[in-house]
N, C-alpha and C positions, 0 to 999 in steps of 0.2 A: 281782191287780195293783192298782197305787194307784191308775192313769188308770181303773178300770170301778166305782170308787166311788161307795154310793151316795150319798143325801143323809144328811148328819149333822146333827141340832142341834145349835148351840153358844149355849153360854148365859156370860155375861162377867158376872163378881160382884166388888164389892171385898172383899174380907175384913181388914178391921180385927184385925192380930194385932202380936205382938214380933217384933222382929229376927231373934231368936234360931229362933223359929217358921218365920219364914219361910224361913231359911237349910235347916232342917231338912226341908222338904216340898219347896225348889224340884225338886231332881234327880229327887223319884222326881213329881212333878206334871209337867215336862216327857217324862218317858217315858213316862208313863201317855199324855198328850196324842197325843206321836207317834204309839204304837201302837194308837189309838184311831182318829186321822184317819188312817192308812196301812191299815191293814187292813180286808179287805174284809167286806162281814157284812151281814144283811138289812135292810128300811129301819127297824124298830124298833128300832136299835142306843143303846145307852146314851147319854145324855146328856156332853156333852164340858164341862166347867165349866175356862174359863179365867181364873187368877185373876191380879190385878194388886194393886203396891204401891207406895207411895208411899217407902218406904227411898230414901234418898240415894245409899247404896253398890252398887244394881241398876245393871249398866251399862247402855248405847245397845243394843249387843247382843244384850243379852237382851231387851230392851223389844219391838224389832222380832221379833224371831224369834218372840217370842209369838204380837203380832200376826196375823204372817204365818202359823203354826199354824193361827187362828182364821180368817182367809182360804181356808185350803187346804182346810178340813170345810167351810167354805159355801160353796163354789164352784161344788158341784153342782146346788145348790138357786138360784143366781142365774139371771134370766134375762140372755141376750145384750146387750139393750141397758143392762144394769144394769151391768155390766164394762164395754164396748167404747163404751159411748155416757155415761159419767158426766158429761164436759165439758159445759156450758152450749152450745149453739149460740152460731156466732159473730156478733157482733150484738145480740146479746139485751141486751147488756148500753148497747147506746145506749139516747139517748133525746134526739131531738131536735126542735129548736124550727124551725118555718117563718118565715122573715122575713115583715113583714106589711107593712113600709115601702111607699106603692107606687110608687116607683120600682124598689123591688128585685122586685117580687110583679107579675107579667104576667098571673096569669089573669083579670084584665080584657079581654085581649086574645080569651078565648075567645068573647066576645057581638061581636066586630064583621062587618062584614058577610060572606058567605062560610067565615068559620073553621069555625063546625059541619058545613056540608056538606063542607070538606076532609077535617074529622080521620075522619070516619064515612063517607066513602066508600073503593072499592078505591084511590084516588089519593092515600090521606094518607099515602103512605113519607115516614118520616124523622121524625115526628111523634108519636114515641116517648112524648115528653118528656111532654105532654099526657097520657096514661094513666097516665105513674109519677107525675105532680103528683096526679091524680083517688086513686090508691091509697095515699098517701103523707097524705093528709086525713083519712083514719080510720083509721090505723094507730095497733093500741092504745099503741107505743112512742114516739110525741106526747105531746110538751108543750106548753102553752100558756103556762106561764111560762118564761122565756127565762133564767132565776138557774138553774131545774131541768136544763138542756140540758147536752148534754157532745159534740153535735155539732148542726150548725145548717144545714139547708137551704135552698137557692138557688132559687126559682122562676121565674128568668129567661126559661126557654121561648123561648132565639136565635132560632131555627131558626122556630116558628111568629111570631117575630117579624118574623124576614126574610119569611116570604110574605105576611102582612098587609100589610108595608112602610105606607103612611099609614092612620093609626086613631085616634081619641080624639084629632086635631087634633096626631097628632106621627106624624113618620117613625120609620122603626128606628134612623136614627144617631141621634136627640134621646136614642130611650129608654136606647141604648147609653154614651152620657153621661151622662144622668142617672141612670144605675144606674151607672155609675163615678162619680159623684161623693158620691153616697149611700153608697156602701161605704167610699172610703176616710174618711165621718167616722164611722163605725161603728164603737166604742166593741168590742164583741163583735170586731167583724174583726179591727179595730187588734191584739187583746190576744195571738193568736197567727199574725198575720200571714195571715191564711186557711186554716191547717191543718187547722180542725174543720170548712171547709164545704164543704159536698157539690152539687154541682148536676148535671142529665144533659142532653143533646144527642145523636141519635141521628142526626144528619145533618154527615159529617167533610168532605164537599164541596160546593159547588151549583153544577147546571151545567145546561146546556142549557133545558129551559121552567122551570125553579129560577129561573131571571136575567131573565125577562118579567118588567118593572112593576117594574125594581129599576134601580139609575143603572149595573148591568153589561150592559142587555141590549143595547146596541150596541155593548160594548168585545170584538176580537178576545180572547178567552181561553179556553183547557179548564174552568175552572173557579174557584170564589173559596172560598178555605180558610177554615175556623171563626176563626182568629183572625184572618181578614183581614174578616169579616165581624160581627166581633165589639169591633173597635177604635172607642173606647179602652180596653173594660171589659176585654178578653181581657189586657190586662198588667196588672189587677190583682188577674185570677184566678191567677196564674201558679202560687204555693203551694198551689191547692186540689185538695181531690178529685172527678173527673168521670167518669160514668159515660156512654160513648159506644157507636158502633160503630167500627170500626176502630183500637180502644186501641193502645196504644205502651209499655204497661204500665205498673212501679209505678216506674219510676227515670225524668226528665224526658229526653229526646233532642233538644239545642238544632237537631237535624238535620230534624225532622220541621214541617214547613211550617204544619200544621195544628194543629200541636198549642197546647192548652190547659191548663194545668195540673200538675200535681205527678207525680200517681198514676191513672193510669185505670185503668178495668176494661170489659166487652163489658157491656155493659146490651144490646144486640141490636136486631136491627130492628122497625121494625112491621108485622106481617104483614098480608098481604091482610084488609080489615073483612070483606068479605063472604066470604072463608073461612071466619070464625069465626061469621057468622050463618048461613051454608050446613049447619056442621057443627052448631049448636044444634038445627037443624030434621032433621037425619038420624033415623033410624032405623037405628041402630047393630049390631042383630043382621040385618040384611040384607047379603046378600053382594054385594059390589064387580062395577060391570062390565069393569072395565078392571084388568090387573096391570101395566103401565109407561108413564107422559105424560110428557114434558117440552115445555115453550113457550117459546123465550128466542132469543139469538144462540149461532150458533155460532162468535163471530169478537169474540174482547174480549182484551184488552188482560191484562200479568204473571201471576199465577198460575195461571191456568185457560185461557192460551193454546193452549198444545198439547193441552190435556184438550179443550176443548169442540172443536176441529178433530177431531181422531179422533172424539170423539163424534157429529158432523155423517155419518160413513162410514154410521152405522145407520138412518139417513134411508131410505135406497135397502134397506136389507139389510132393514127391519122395514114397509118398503112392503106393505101390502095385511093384512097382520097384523091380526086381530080384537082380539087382546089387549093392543097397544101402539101409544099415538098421541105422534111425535113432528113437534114443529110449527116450524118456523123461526119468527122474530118477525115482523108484518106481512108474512111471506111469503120475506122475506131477499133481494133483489135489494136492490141499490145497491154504492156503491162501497164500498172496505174492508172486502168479505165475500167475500171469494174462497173462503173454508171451505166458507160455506154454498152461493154460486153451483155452486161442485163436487158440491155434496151434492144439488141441486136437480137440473143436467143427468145425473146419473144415475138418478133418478126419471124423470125424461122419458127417455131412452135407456131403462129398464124398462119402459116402458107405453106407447114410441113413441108419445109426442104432443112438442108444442114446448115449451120450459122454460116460457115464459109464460103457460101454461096450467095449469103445478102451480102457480107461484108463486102465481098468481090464486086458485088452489084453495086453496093453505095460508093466504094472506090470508083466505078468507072462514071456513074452520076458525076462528082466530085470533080474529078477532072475534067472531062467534058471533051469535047472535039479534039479542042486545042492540048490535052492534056497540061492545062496551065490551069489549077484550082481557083486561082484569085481572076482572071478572067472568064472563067468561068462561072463565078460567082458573081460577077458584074453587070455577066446577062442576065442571071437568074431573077437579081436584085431588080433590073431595068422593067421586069416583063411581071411585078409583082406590086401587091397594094401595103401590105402590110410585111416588114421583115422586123422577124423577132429578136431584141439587142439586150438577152439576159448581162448581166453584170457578171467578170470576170474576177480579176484579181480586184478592179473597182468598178464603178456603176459604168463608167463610159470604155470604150474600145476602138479599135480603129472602123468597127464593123458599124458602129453607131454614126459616123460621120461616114460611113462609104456609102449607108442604106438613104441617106442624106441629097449624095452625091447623086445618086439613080434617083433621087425622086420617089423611092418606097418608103413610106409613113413606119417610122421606127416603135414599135412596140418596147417599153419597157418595162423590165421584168426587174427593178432596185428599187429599193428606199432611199430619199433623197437626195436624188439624181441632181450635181450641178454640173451641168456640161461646160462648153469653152462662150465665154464670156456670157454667163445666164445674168447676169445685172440687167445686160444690154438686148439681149435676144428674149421674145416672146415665144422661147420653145411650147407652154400650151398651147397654144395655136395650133401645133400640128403635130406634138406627141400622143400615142397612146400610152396612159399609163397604167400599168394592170397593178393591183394589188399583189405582193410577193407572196402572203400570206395564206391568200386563198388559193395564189396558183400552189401552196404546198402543201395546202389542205387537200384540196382540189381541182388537178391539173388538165381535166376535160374542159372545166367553167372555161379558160380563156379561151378556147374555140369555139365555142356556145357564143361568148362573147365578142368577138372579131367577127364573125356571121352573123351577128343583132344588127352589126352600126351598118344603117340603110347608104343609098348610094348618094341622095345629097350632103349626107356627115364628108362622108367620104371624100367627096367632090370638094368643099370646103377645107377639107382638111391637106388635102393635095394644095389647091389654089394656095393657101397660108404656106406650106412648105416649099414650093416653086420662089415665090418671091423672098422667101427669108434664106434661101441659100447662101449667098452672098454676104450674110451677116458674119459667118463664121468658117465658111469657106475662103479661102485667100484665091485659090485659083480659080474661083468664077472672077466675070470682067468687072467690078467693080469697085467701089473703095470704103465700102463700109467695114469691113472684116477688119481692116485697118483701123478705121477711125473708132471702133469697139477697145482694138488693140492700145492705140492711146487713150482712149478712157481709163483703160485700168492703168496703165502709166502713170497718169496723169493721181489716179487716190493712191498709188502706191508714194509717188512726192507729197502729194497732200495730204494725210491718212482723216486730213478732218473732212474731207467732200464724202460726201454720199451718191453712190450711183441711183439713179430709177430706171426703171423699164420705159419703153417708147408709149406715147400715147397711146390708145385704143382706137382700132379702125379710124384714122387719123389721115387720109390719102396724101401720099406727097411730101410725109414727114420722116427722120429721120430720127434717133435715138433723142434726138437733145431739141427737136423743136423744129431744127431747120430741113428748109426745101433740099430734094437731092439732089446731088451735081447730076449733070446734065448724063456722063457714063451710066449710073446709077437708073437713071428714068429709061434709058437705054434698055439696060437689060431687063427691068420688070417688064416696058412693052415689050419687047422680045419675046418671053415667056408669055405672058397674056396673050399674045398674037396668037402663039402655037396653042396655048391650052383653046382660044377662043372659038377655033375650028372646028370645036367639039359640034357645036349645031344644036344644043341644047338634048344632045344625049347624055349617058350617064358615063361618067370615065372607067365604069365596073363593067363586066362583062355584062351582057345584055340578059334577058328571060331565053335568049336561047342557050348561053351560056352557064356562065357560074350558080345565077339566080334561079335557073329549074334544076339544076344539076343535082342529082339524088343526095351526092355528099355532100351537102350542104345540110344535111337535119331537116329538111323543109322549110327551112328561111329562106324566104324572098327578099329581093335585095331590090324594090323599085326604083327605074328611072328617075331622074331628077330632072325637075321642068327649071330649065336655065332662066330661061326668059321671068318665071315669076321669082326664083330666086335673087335675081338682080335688085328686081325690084323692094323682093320683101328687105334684104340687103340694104338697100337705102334709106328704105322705110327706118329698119331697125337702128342706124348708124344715126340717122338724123336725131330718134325720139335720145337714143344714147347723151347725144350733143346736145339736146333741148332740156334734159334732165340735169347735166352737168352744169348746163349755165344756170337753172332756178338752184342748182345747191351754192354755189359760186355767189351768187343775187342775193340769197337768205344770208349765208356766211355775213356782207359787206354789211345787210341792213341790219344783222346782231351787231354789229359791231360798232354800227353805227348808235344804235341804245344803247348800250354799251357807255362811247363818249358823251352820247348827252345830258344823260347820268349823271359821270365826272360830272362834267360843265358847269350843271346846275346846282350840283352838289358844295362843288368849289366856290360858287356864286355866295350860297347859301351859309356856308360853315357849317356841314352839315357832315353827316358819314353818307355815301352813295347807297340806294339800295342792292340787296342781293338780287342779282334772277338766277334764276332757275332754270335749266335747259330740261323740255318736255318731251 
């Protein structure tokens, strides 16, 4: 058959001859060709010489078909990313210039007082912006001459604006006008009205200790939107591109209160600092003590309403559990928690004591040693397999990218979940995704369910989220987060490209096809090193632990044997790659029926026939 072909060499020659010449060898050259690239024969098969000419009267037709001939015999021999990955990554082809003006350039504002200890400790949410300016400085796709740019970045940094509020002898509204008044004599700006610039904000609201030390903290409000904290300059972003949390997408919605800008995309949150210093310092081939944490409300507000309420039921259900600690926030009494108030009296009705004695209990959980919640929570995160990232006000949270940051495999409890740049990140790889449905039919099932997945899933699913960090984290060491970043830049200028997702088990590849800079290779072996120490245990607690552990329901959580893993690993990825080239191989030689069809058709004066695809 033609699809178990093996590799052919083709070798492509001009041969300088007559007209007459050529007329005379084309029909039995094209049959020789076919019958050489279809049939099957061992790898030393004769050499395939496909010749081309420069005659006038060759038609389109034949030109292609050739071609495609010469396609169909090396197809066997290409590898996967060499077909499926030929496009440039998107992005790649910017190159752009930082404003340096400094009314438009804010990272002055990083030396004032208190800045450094916000943005690096667990309290800097929202502060996004400060790591993608930090990575965006030595990104090889910088220019320093601003003639060379063909898109132009905003260092504006609102957001750590608004919390410094007085600095360098001006408030935030001075600098908010003097960055609007600087842009619009901007020569650059002016020339496409702000369509080439890019700026990020990861913070779409401020509210509650947001509004300490700002002229809103004594104004009744829920909260003070980006452009309302951002005027005058946010009306003369209005054309630009910004990379936020809470995007509104690529077409502008006059409906959206907060909105800034043209074209947004999720640039994402900042996750917990001290997750990502918690998980630097792990020892990664050690197995986890806990398989389910969650720390939050169960009582918020539009899409994760009814999800975090049912999810409050497993409070009482997962009580006394070795293997899963789930924590109300500062313990959850107060008013507008009735979720969690419910969740709490049936703990106390379990353990018949009085509600204000769990409460006080989960308060002191919650805090922890340090009496610092979000530190707290960092360790909990680091020393856990699975943390639960129900949906909020929307599907993602800062808890979804901090559970990220630790290294604990995010459980998610929404429907259609797009986190920060999902075009470009293969998040199935390493989410768990639960049905919302059934968790509100039936909110035991997902514990049933998180104790099914045995410890090579598990294993695997760690290994995929270890190395995918970096896609969407800006503060790991590398520079893909970035080059995600200009991808959606990059369809936000063009609205006619289409993002794809990166190869499949592709080793060495990046979003777009190409090999990773050298940082990049870095830090996967880095990770690999530390996970590799594992010794072909399982990264879950052992059968002395979790896996005999009574709470468990009697699911066993077997070891996973590394060593055949690898292998079956290769096994699997190879047949992947061997399957992808015989669909690739059929695709060429349809197509090649296809023109001969034409050819003959056209020869003939004739109508081509139908085929039929079976």
């Amino acid at each position: 058959m033609a699809l178990e072909q093996p590799a052919v060499p083709v070798r492509c020659g001009c041969v300088g001859t007559s007209h007459a010449r050529v007329g005379e060898r084309r029909v039995g050259e094209r049959r020789g060709v076919m019958a050489r690239a279809s049939a099957p024969g061992p790898l030393e098969q004769p050499v395939v010489s496909v010749r081309r000419s420069g005659t006038s009267h060759r038609s389109g037709l034949t030109r292609v078909w050739t071609v495609a001939v010469a396609l169909a015999a090396m197809a066997p021999r290409l590898p996967a990313f060499t077909l499926a990955g030929a496009q440039p990554r998107l992005g790649s082809g910017l190159r752009y210039f930082m404003m340096q003006e400094p009314a438009l350039d804010f990272s002055h504002l990083l030396v004032c007082r208190g800045a450094a200890e916000l943005i690096e400790t667990a309290h800097g949410e929202g502060l996004q912006e400060v790591h993608v300016y930090r990575r965006l400085l030595t990104h090889p796709q910088r220019v320093l001459d601003a003639s060379e740019a063909n898109a132009f970045f905003l260092p504006v940094m609102e957001y750590l604006s608004w919390k410094m509020q007085q600095c360098h002898n001006q408030s935030h509204e001075q600098r908010m006008t003097l960055a609007n008044l600087a842009l619009r004599r901007s020569k650059i700006f002016r020339r496409f009205g702000g369509n080439d610039f890019f700026w990020v904000s990861s913070k779409s609201h401020a509210f509650g200790p947001d509004l300490v030390g700002t002229p809103y903290a004594n104004v009744t409000t829920e909260s003070i939107s980006m452009r309302l904290r951002m005027k005058p300059l946010s009306k003369s972003l209005r054309k630009t591109i910004v990379g936020r949390m809470k995007p509104f997408g690529r077409v502008h919605p006059k409906s959206v209160a907060s909105s800034v800008g043209k074209c947004t995309f999720d640039v994402g949150h900042q996750p917990n600092q001290e997750c990502l210093r918690v998980f630097d310092s792990l020892d990664l081939s050690k197995p986890r003590k806990r398989l389910v944490y969650f720390a939050g409300s169960f009582d918020v507000c539009c899409t994760g309403k009814l999800i975090r309420c049912r999810l409050a039921s497993l409070v009482a259900h997962t009580d006394g559990d070795a293997d899963t600690l789930l924590v109300p926030s500062r313990g959850g009494r107060g008013s507008g928690r009735a979720c969690t108030e419910k969740a709490l009296e049936q703990v106390a009705a379990k353990r018949g004591v009085h509600i204000d004695a769990v409460a006080a209990q989960y308060a002191r959980i919650a805090s922890g040693p340090t009496n610092d919640r979000y530190v707290t929570m960092a360790h909990y995160m680091s020393e856990t397999i699975f943390c639960l990232a129900p949906a909020g006000d929307i599907c993602t949270s800062s808890r979804f990218y901090s559970s990220i940051a630790a290294g604990c495999i995010p459980v998610v409890l929404c429907d259609g979940l797009k986190a920060a740049f999902h075009d470009f990140v293969r998040y199935k790889d390493f989410l768990f995704v639960y049905d919302t449905q059934l968790l509100l039919e039936e909110p035991e099932e997902l514990m049933r369910a998180l104790r099914a997945v045995n410890a090579s899933e598990v294993a695997r699913m760690q290994k995929a989220l270890f190395a995918a960090r970096g896609q969407m984290l800006f503060q790991v060491g590398d520079r893909r987060a970035v080059d995600n970043l200009l991808g959606e830049v990059d369809i936000c200028m063009h609205p006619g490209k289409q993002p794809s997702l990166p190869a499949e088990d592709v080793p060495g590849l990046s979003a777009g096809g190409e090999e990773d800079e050298e940082g990049d290779v870095d830090e996967h072996e880095r990770v690999s090193a530390r996970v590799g120490r594992a010794d072909g245990k399982s990264l879950l607690d052992g059968r002395a632990g979790l896996s005999d552990s009574p709470d468990m329901g009697g699911t066993s959580l077997p070891p996973a044997d590394s060593g055949s893993e690898t292998t079956g690993s290769a096994e699997a990825q190879l047949r992947r790659t061997v399957m992808l080239l015989r669909r690739q191989q059929a695709a060429l030689l349809s197509r090649i029926g296809v023109l001969r069809d034409r050819l003959a058709a056209a020869k003939s004066g004739r109508a081509p026939p139908q085929r039929t695809n079976i």
